[in-house]
N, C-alpha and C positions, 0 to 999 in steps of 0.2 A: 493291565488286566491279566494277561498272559504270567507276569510275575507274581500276583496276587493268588491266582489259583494254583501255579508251581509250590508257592512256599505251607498253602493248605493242606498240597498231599502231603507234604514232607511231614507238616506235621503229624498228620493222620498215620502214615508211618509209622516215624517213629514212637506214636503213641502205641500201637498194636504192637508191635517187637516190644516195648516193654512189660505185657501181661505176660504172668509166668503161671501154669497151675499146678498148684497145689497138692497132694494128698489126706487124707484122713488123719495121720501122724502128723505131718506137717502143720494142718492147720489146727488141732490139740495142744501145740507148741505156742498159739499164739495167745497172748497176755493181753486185755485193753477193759476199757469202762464202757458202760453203753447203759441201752436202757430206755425205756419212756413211764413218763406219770401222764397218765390216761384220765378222763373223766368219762360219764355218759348221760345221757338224759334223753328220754323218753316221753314225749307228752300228745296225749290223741285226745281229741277233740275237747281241749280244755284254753281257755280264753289266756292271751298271755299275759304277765304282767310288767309293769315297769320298772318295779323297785327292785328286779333280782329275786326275787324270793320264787318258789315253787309253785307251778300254774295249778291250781285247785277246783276253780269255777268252770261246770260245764257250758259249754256254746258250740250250736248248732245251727245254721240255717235251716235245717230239712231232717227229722229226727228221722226217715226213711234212709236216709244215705248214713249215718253214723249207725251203724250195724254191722256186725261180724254173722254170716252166714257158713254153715257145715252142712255137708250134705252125708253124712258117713254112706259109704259103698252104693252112692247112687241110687238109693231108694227109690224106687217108684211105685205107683198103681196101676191097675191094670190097664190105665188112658194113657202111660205115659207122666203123669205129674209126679212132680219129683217132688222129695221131701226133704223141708229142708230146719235144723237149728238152727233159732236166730238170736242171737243177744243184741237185744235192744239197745237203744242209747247208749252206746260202749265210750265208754271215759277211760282217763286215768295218767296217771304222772308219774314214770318212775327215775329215779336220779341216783345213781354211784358215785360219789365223790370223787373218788380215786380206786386205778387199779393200774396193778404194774406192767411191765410187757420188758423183759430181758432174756440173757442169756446164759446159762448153766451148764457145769459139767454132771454128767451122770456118768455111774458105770454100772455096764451089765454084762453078761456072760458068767460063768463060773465062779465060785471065789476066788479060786486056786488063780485062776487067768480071768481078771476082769478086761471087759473090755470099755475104753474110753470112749461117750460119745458127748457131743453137745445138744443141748435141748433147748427150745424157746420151755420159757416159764412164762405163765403167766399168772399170777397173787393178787387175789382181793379181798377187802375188807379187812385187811391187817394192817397197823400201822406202829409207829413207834411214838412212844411220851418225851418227852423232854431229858429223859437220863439214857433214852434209847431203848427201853424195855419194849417188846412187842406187846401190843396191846389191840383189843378188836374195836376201835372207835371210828369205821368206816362203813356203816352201813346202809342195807339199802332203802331208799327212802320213797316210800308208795302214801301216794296222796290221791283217794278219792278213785281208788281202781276198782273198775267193775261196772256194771250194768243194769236199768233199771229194772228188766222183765227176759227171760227167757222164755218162747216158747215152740213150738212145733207146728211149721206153716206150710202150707203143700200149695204147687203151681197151678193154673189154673189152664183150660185150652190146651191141653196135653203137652207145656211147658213150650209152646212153640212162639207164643207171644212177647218179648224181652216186659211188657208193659205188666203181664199177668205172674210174672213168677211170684213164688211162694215170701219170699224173701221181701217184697216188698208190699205186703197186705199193711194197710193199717186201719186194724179193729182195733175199737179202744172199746173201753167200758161203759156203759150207759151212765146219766147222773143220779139215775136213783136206784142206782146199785145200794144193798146195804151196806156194803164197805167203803166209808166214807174216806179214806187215804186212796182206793182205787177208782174214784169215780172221775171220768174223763182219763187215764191213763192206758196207754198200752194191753194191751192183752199178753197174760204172761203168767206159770208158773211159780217162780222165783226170781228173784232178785240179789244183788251180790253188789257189796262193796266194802273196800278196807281203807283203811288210815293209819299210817304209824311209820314204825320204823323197823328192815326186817335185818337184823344180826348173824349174816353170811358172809365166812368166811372160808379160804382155801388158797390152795396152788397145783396149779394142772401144769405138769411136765409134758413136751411134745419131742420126742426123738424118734428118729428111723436107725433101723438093723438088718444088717446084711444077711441073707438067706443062713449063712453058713456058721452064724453065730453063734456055737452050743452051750446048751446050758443055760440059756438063757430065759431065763422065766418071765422076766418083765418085755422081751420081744412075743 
């Protein structure tokens, strides 16, 4: 045992003695490949599917808990009830295909005296064809985003009750509403939802600069 844990420090050792660091010039100097291909997906309260394809179909246990509530600057009345936006039924599916995540040289400073820095990049929605051409055929892909009813719901009991807040009223419409598409539905202003595909593209540079860097416009 005694040997076993001798030959651990050693290791330890001499792994620490061999870090060397580096400077800013230094590490400018260094050449390699890297890189990641990214995807993402995004899907709220939409049922899943089996085949792989895009979740579309709403499902909910409880349309009261599938809600995005805003309160902007705490609004109240003069009991204390607070008020609050609520977007009802909030759905939706969003999916990137692909987006990149590397590394790049920039230079900033003067022109006369640029200075070299490295920047994480990060490129989406751009992709290349079969001869290598850039072409924008990665976009983003929104199925069924959005919410049945918006509306403006204030707390109840001077918002001191978790059971009374605003956010979770459910008035719906009576059935002999004259508007036959709103009869038994949510109470709500408007409504909002999209379908398709949305064609965003870009590259966001991320580098740091030292205090003293003149000239530099892009710090």
């Amino acid at each position: 045992m005694k040997l076993i844990l001798g030959s651990l420090l050693l290791l330890a050792t001499s792994v620490q003695a061999g870090l060397v660091g580096l400077d800013n010039e230094q590490l400018g100097e260094v050449n390699g490949q890297g890189g990641a291909d990214l995807s993402w997906t995004l899907s709220l309260n939409h049922k899943a599917t089996s085949d792989g394809t895009l979740s579309r179909e709403y499902e909910c246990s409880n349309n009261l808990y599938c809600r995005l509530a805003i309160s902007p600057n705490n609004r109240k009345d003069a009991a204390g009830n607070m008020y609050w936006l609520v977007f009802k039924q909030l759905q939706g599916t969003l999916q990137l295909d692909k987006f990149q995540l590397d590394g790049v040289p920039v230079s900033v400073g003067a022109p006369s005296a640029p200075v070299n820095r490295t920047a994480l990049q990060l490129t989406f929605g751009i992709g290349k064809d079969s001869a290598g051409a850039e072409t924008y055929f990665q976009p983003l892909k929104i199925r069924n985003f959005g919410y049945a009813a918006l509306q403006i719901e204030k707390d109840a009991d001077g918002g001191t009750n978790p059971a009374t807040k605003g956010y979770l009223n459910n008035i719906r419409y009576p059935d002999t509403i004259a508007s036959v598409y709103d009869r038994g539905q949510e109470t709500g202003f408007t409504g909002l939802n999209m379908h398709g595909n949305l064609a965003l593209a870009g590259t966001l540079k991320v580098f740091g600069c030292s205090g003293n860097t003149s000239g530099a416009s892009r710090c």
